[in-house]
C-alpha positions as CSV (number, residue, x, y, z in Angstrom):
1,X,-34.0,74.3,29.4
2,X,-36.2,72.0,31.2
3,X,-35.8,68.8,29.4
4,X,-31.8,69.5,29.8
5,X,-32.1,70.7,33.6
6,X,-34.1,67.1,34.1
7,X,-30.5,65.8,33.2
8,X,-28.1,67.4,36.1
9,X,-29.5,64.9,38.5
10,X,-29.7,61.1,37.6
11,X,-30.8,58.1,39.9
12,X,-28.8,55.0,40.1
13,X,-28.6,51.9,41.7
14,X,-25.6,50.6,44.0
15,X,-24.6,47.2,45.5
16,X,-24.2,47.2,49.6
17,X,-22.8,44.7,51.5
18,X,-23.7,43.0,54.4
19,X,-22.3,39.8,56.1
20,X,-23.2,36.4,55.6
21,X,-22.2,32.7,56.2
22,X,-22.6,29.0,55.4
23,X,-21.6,26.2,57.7
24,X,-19.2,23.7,56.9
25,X,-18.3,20.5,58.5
26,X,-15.2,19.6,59.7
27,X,-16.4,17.0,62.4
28,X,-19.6,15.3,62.8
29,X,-20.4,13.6,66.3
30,X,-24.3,13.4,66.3
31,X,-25.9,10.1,66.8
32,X,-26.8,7.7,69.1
33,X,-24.6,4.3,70.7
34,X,-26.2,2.7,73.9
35,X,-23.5,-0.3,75.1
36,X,-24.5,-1.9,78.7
37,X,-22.4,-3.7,81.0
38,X,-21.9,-6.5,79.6
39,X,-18.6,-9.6,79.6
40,X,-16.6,-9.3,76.3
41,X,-14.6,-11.5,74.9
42,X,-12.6,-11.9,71.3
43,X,-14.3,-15.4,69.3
44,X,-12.4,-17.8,67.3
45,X,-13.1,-16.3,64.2
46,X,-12.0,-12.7,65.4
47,X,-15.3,-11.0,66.2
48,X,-16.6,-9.7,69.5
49,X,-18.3,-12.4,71.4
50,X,-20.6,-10.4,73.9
51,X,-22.3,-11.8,76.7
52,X,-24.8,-9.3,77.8
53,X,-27.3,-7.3,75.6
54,X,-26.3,-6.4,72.1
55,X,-25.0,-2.7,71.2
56,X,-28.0,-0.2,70.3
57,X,-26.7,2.5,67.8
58,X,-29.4,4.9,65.5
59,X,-28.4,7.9,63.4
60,X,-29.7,11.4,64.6
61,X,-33.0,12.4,64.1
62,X,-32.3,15.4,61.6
63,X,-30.2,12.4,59.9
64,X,-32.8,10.0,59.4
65,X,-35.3,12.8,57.8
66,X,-32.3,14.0,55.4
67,X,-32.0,10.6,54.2
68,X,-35.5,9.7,53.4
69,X,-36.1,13.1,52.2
70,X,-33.1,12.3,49.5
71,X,-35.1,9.1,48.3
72,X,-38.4,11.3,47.7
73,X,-37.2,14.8,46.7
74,X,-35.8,15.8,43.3
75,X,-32.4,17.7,43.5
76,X,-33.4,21.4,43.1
77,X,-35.4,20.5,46.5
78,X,-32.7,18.8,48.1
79,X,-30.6,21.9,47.1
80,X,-32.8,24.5,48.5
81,X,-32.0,22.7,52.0
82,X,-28.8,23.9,51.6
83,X,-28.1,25.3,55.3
84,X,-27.0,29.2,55.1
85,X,-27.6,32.9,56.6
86,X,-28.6,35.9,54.5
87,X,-29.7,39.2,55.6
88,X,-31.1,40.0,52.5
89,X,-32.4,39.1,49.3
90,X,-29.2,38.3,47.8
91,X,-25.7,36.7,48.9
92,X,-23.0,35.2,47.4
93,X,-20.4,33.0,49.1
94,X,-17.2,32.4,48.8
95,X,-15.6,28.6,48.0
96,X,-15.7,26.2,50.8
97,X,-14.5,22.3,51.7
98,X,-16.7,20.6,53.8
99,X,-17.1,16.7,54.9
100,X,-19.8,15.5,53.0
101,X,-21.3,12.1,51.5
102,X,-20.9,11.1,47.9
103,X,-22.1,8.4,45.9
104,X,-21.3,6.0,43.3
105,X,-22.9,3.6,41.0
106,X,-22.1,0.7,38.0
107,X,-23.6,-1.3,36.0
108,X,-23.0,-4.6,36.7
109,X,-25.2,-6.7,34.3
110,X,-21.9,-8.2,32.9
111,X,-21.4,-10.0,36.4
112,X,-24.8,-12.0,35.8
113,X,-24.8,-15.5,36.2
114,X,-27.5,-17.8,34.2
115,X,-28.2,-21.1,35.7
116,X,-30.8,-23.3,34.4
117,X,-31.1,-25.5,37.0
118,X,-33.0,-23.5,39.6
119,X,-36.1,-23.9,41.1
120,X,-37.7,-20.8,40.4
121,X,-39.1,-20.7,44.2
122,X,-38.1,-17.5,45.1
123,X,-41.5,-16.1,45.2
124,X,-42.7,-19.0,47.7
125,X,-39.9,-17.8,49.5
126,X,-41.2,-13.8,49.5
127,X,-44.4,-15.1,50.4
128,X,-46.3,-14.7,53.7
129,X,-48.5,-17.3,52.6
130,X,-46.5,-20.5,52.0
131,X,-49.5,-23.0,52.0
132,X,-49.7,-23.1,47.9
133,X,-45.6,-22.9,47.8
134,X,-44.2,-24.0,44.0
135,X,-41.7,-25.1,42.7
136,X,-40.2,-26.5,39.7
137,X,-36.9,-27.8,38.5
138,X,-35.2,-26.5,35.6
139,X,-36.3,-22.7,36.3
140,X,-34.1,-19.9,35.0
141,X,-32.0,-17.8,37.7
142,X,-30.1,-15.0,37.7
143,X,-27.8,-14.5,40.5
144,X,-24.2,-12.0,40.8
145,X,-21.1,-12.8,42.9
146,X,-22.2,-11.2,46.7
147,X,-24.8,-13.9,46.4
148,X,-28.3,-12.1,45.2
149,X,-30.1,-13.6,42.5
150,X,-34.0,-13.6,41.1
151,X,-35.3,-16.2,39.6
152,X,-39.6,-17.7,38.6
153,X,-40.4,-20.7,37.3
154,X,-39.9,-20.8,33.3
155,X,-43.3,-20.9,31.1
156,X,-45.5,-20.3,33.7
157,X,-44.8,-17.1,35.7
158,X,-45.1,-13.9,34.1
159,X,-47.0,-10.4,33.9
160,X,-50.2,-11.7,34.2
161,X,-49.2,-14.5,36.9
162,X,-47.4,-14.4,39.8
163,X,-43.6,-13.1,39.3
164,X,-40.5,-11.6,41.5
165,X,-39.5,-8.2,39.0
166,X,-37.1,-6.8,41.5
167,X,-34.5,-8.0,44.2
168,X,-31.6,-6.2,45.9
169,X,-29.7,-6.6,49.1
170,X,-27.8,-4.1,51.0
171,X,-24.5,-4.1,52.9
172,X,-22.5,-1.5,54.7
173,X,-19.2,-4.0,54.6
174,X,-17.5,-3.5,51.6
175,X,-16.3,-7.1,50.9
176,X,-19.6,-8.4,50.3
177,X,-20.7,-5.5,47.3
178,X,-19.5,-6.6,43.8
179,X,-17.6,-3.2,42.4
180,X,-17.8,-0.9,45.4
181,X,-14.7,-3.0,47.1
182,X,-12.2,-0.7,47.0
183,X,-14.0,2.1,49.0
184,X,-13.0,2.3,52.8
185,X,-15.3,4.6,53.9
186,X,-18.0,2.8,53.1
187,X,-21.2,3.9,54.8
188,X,-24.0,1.5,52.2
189,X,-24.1,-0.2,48.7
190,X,-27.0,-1.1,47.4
191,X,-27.1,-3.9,44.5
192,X,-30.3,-4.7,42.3
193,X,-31.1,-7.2,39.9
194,X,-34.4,-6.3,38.1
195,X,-36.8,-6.9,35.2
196,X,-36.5,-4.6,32.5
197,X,-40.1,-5.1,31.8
198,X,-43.3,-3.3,33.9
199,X,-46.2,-5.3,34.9
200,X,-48.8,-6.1,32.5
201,X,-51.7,-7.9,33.5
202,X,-52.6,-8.2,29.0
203,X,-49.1,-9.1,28.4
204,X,-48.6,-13.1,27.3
205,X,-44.9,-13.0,27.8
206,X,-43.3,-15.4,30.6
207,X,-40.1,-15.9,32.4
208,X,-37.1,-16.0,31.2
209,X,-38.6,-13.9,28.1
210,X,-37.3,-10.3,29.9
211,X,-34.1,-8.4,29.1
212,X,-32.9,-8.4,33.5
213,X,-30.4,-5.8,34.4
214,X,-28.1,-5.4,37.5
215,X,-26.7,-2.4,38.9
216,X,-25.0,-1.0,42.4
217,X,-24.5,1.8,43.7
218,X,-22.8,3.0,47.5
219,X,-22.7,6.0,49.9
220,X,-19.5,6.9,51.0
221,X,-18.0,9.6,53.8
222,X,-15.8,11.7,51.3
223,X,-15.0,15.4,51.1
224,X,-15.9,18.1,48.7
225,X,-15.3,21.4,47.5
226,X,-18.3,23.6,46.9
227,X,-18.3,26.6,44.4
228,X,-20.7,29.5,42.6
229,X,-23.0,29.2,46.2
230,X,-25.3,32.2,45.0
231,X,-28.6,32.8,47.1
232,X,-31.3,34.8,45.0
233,X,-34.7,35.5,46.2
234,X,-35.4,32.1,47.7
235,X,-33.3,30.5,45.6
236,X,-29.8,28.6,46.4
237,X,-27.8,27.2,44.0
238,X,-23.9,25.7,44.4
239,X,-21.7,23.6,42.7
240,X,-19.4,21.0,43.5
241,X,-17.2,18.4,43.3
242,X,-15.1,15.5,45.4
243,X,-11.7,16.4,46.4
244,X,-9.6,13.3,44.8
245,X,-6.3,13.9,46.6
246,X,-8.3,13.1,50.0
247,X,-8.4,9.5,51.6
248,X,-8.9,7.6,55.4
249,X,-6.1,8.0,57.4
250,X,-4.9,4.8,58.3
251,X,-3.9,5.7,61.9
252,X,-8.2,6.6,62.2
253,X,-10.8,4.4,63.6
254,X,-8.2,2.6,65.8
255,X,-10.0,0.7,69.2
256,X,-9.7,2.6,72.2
257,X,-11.2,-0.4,74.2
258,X,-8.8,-2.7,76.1
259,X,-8.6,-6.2,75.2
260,X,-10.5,-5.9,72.2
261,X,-7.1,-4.9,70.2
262,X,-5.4,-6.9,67.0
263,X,-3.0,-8.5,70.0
264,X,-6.2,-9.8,71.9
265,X,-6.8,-11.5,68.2
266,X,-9.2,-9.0,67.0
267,X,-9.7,-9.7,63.4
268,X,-8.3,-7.2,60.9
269,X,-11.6,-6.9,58.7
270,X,-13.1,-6.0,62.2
271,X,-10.6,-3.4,62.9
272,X,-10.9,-1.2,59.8
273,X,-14.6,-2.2,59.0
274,X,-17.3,1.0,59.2
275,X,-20.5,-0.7,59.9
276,X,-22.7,-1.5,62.6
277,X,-22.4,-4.8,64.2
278,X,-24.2,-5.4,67.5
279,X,-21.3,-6.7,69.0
280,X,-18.8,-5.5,66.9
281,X,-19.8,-2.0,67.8
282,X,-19.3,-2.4,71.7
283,X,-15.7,-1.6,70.4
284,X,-15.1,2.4,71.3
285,X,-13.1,4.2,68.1
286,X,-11.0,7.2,67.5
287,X,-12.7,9.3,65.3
288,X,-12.9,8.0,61.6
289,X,-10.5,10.6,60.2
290,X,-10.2,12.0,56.4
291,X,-6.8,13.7,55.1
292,X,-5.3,15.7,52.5
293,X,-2.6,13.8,50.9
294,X,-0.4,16.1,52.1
295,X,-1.9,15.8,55.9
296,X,-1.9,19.4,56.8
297,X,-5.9,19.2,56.6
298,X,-8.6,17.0,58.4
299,X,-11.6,15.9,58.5
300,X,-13.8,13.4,61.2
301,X,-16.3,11.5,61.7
302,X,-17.0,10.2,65.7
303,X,-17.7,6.4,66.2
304,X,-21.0,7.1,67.7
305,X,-21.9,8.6,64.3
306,X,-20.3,6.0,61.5
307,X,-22.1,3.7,63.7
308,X,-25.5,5.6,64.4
309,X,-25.8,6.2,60.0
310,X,-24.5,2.5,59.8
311,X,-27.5,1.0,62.0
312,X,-29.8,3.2,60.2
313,X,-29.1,2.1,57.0
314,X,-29.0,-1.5,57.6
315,X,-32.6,-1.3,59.6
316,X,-34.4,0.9,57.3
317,X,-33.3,0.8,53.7
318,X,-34.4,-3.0,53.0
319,X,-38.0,-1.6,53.8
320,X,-40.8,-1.7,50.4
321,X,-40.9,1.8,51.0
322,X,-37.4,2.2,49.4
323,X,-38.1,-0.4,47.4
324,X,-40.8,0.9,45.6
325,X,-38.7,4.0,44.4
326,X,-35.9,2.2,43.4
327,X,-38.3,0.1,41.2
328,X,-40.3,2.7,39.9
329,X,-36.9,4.5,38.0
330,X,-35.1,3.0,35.1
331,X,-32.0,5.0,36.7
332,X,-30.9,4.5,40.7
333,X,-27.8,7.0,39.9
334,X,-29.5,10.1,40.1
335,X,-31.4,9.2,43.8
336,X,-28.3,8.1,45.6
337,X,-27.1,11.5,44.2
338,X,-29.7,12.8,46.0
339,X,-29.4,11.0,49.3
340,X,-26.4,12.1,48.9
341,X,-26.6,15.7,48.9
342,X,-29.2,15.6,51.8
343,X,-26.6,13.7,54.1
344,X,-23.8,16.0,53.1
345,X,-26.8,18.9,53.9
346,X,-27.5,17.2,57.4
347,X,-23.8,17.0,57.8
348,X,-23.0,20.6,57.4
349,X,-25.8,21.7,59.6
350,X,-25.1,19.7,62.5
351,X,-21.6,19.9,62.3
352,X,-19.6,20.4,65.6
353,X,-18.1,23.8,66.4
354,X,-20.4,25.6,64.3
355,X,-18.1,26.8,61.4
356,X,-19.1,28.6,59.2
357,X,-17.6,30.2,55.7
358,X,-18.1,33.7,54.5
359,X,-20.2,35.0,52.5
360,X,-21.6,38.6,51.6
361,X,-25.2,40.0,51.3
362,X,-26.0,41.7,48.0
363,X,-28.3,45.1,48.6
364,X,-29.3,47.9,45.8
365,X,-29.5,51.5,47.2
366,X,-30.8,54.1,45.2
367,X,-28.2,57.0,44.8
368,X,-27.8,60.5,43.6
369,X,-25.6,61.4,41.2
370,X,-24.8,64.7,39.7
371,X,-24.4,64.6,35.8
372,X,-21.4,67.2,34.9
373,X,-21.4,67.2,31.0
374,X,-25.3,68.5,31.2
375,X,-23.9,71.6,33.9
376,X,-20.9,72.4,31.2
377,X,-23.9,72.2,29.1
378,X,-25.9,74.6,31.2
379,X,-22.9,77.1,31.9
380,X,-22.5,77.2,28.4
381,X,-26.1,78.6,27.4
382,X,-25.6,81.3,30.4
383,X,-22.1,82.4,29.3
384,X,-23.8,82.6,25.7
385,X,-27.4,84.5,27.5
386,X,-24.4,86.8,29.0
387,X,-22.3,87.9,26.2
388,X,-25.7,88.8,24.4
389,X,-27.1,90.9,26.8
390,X,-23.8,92.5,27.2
391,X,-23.4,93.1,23.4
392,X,-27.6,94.6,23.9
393,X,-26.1,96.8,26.4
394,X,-23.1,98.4,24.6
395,X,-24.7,98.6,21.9
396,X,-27.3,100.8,23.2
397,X,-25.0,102.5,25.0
398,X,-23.4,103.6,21.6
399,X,-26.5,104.9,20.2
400,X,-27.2,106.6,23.3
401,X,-23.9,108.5,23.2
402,X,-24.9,109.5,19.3
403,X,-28.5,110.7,19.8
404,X,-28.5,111.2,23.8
405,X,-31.5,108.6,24.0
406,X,-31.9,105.7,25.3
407,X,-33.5,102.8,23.3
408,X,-35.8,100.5,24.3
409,X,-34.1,96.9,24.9
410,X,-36.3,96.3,28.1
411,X,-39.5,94.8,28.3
412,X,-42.3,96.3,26.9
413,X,-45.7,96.3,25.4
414,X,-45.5,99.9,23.6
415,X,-42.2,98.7,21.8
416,X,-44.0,95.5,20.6
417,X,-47.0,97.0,19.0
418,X,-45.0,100.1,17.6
419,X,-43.2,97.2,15.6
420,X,-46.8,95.8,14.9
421,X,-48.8,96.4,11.2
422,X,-51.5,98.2,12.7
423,X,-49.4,100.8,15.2
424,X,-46.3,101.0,13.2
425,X,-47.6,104.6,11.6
426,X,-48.4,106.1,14.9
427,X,-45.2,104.3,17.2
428,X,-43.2,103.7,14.7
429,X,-39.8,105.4,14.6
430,X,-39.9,105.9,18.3
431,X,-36.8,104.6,20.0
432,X,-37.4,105.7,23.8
433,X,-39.8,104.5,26.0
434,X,-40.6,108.4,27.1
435,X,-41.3,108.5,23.5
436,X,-43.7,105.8,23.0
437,X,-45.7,106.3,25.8
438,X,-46.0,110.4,25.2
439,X,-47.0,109.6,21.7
440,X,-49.4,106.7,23.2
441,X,-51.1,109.0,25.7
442,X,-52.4,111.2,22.4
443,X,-53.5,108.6,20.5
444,X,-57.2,108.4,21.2
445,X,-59.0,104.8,19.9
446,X,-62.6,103.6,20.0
447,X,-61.9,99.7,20.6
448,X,-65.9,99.3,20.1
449,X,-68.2,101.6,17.6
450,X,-71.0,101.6,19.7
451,X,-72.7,104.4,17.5
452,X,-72.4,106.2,14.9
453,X,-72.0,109.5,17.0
454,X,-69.5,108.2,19.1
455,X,-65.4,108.9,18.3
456,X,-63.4,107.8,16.0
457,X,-63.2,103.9,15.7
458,X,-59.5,102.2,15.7
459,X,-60.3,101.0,12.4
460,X,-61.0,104.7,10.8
461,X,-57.3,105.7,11.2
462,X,-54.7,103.0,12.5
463,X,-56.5,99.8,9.7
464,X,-56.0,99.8,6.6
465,X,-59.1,100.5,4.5
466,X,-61.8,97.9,4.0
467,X,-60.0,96.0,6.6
468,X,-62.9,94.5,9.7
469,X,-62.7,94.7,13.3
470,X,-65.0,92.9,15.7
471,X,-66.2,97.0,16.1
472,X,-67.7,97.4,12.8
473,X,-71.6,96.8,12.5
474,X,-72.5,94.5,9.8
């Protein structure tokens, strides 16, 4: 019975649920934009002309980390930054759209240009030192359409003497990228022309003997939906992709400043552009706005922010410090992924109003649970236990009636030995307990022989003969 009655109560494990919540973004406001009092004016060319001191603007702080923590961090880190609140060691959320940033990049070594007839003085020009400046006609140069090129002087620079590997210009006005001109919410494109080749001080190769590549890539405000957000023991994971049906909202980023409209002769490509300009940016904005293509759903951006990011990017991402980790990959897609994904985190967690989309903590509980085919199982063997004693019962009964004697069915050490070998002549035959213990009380046994004047031993008349017992004396 016991192995079976360790089966009619089991242990098991239950989910509980809990709340929990991830923020989205719907509006982001954070950011800095300092104008003073100055005299404005519209110039002939459309711009701002600003007589007083120029515009300050600077992204927010938790901004400016998420971005340089995107150029350093790989993106299962940048993941784990994912903003969210879970009560417990487990959560799952359900789908959410959220403004974020995305990114895109080409290859654009087919826009190369050769020309032969450079100079090759573009390290003199990189130099601090200029006292030894070179030059030297008929140098090889590579250059793309926005106007960056690389060039060294043929024959004579290379690995093991002085050379330019790497050069790239920035802009956060989409006219002046090379593939990235049909994005209008443009926030920074980054293009690169650079040696295919690693420094080697042993290496006897010189310019133009390297394979030179170009590429861009650009950060953009977009929107995207996010799916599968799991949280697991300190772990967050997520997908996601960019909603395609969303685009700017031409009625957006209009100038709320008078006389600094397209009727005061603003220019048009100052009107719509997204970056930072320190006078173009005295000009106060509606909110850059994103919409569904149907228009039913939003999403902004304030001025003091697109401007904020804008300066930021144009002050900090010419620096050697970015430099140096876009030259040390042979593939720039994968970090603006990630300075991507670190925005769209710093977006979402400093997102105005606080929203937030629902989620549910995942807890185990051990329960109790009774096991019902082991009771039938149990019930079964009783009902069986019952029907036999029953059957004992009437049966003895009948016998009784016959012989007016009860037998023995209870428990008893008489009835055992009188079904034994060694009592079974002097018991045996005896079907009442009255029976067995008169008969018992005149049986007389030596368990020991302890001499040979003493009784009769056990072994003299209930063994058979020749038969030893611990009482015999060898």
């Amino acid at each position: 019975m016991d192995p079976f009655a360790q089966k009619l109560i089991d242990f098991d494990e239950r989910e509980s649920f809990g709340e929990a919540s991830i923020p989205y973004a719907s509006r982001y406001s954070r950011g800095i934009r300092l104008a003073g009092l100055s005299g404005v004016d519209v110039s002939e060319d459309g711009r701002v002309d600003l007589r007083g001191p120029d515009v300050y603007a600077n992204a927010d702080f938790e901004m400016q980390a998420a971005i340089a923590f995107g150029f350093s961090a790989d993106a299962e880190a940048i993941q784990q930054q994912t903003p969210f609140s879970c009560q417990g060691a487990q959560c799952i959320f359900e789908s959410w759209e959220s403004l974020s940033v995305c990114s895109m990049c080409s290859n654009i070594t087919d826009y190369l240009e050769i020309n032969t007839l450079s100079n090759g003085g573009l390290y003199n020009d990189l130099k601090f030192d200029r006292s030894s400046a070179r030059v030297e006609p008929n140098s090889t140069e590579y250059s793309l359409p926005n106007g960056l090129f690389l060039n060294n002087i043929d024959d004579d620079y290379g690995p093991s003497e002085s050379m330019v590997y790497m050069t790239m210009s920035g802009t956060a006005n989409s006219n002046k990228t090379v593939a990235m001109s049909d994005i209008d919410t443009l926030i920074w494109a980054q293009t690169i022309i650079k040696v295919a080749t690693k420094p080697n001080p042993n290496s006897s190769d010189t310019w133009p003997n390297f394979e030179v590549r170009a590429s861009e890539c650009a950060l953009y405000y977009c929107v995207r939906r996010y799916e599968n957000a799991k949280y697991n023991n300190s772990r967050m994971s997520f997908t996601s992709e960019k909603l395609k049906d969303v685009e700017r909202d031409p009625e957006s980023w209009a100038s709320l400043t008078s006389l600094l409209q397209a009727s005061d002769g603003l220019s048009n490509k100052v009107l719509k552009s997204l970056a930072y300009h320190p006078h173009d940016s005295f000009i106060s904005r509606s909110d850059l706005r994103l919409r569904s293509a149907d228009g039913t759903r939003g999403w902004n951006v304030s001025d003091t922010a697109v401007y904020g990011i804008s300066y930021y990017m144009q002050t900090e991402d010419y620096r050697p410090s970015t430099a140096k980790v876009l030259w040390e990959t042979d593939d720039i897609e994968p970090i603006f992924k990630n300075v991507a994904a670190s925005m769209s985190n710093a977006l979402r967690r400093g997102a105005d109003g606080e929203v937030t989309g629902d989620g549910t903590v995942l807890s185990s509980t051990t329960v109790y649970k009774v096991v019902w085919p082991w009771i039938t199982l149990h019930c079964f063997e009783e009902i069986i236990a019952l029907l036999i004693l029953t059957f004992t019962i009437l049966s003895t009964y009948r016998r009784m009636r016959q012989s007016n004697k009860f037998d023995v069915w209870k428990s008893s050490e008489l009835a055992v030995f009188a079904k034994g070998a060694t009592l079974g002549n002097t018991l045996g035959g005896l079907h009442t307990k009255d029976d067995l213990e008169k008969e018992a009380k005149k049986t007389e046994v030596d368990l020991f022989k302890m001499s040979k004047e003493a009784g009769l031993n056990a072994s003299d008349t209930l063994l058979p003969n020749g038969q030893d017992t611990l009482g015999d004396e060898s």
